[in-house]
C-alpha positions in Angstrom: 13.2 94.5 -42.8 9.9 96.2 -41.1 8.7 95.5 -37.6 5.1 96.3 -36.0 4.0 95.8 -32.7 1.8 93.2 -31.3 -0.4 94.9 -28.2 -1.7 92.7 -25.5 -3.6 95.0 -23.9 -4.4 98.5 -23.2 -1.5 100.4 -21.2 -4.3 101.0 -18.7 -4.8 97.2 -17.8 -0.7 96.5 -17.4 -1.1 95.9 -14.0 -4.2 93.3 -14.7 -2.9 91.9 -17.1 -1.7 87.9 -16.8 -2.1 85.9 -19.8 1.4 87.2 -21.4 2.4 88.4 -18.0 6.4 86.6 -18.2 6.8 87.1 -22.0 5.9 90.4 -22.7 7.0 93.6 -21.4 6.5 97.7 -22.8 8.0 98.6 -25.7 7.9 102.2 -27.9 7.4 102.4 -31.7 7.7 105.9 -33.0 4.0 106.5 -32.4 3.3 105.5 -28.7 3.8 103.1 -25.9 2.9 99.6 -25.9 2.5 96.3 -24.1 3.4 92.9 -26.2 5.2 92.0 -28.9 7.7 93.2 -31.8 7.3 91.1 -35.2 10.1 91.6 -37.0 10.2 90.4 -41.2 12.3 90.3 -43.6 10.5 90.1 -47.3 12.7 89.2 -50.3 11.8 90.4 -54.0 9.0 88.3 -54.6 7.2 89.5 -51.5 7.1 86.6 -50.1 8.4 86.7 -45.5 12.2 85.2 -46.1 12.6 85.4 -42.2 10.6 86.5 -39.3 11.2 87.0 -35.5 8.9 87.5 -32.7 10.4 90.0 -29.8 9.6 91.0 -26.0 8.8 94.3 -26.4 11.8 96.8 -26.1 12.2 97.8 -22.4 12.1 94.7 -19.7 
């Protein structure tokens, strides 16, 4: 299983930010800060995506 984020925006424009404004929320990697999404997979042997999940990001 791996995950990356999705960013919406830059951290800067949080507060301006409205398109994703009720689905998204800050989340951390082990990099930085970040406002979106988490995509979540899961790849089998073949490397093909068995199962995927799309996630607030951590902290809401």
């Amino acid at each position: 299983m791996d995950s990356t984020c999705i960013k919406v925006c830059h951290n800067r424009r949080i507060p301006q930010h409205k398109v994703f404004a009720d689905k998204t929320a800050r989340g951390k990697t082990s990099v930085d800060w970040f406002f979106g999404f988490k995509l979540h997979l899961v790849v089998n042997d073949a490397r093909r995506v068995a199962q995927y999940h799309i996630d607030f990001g951590e902290h809401r």
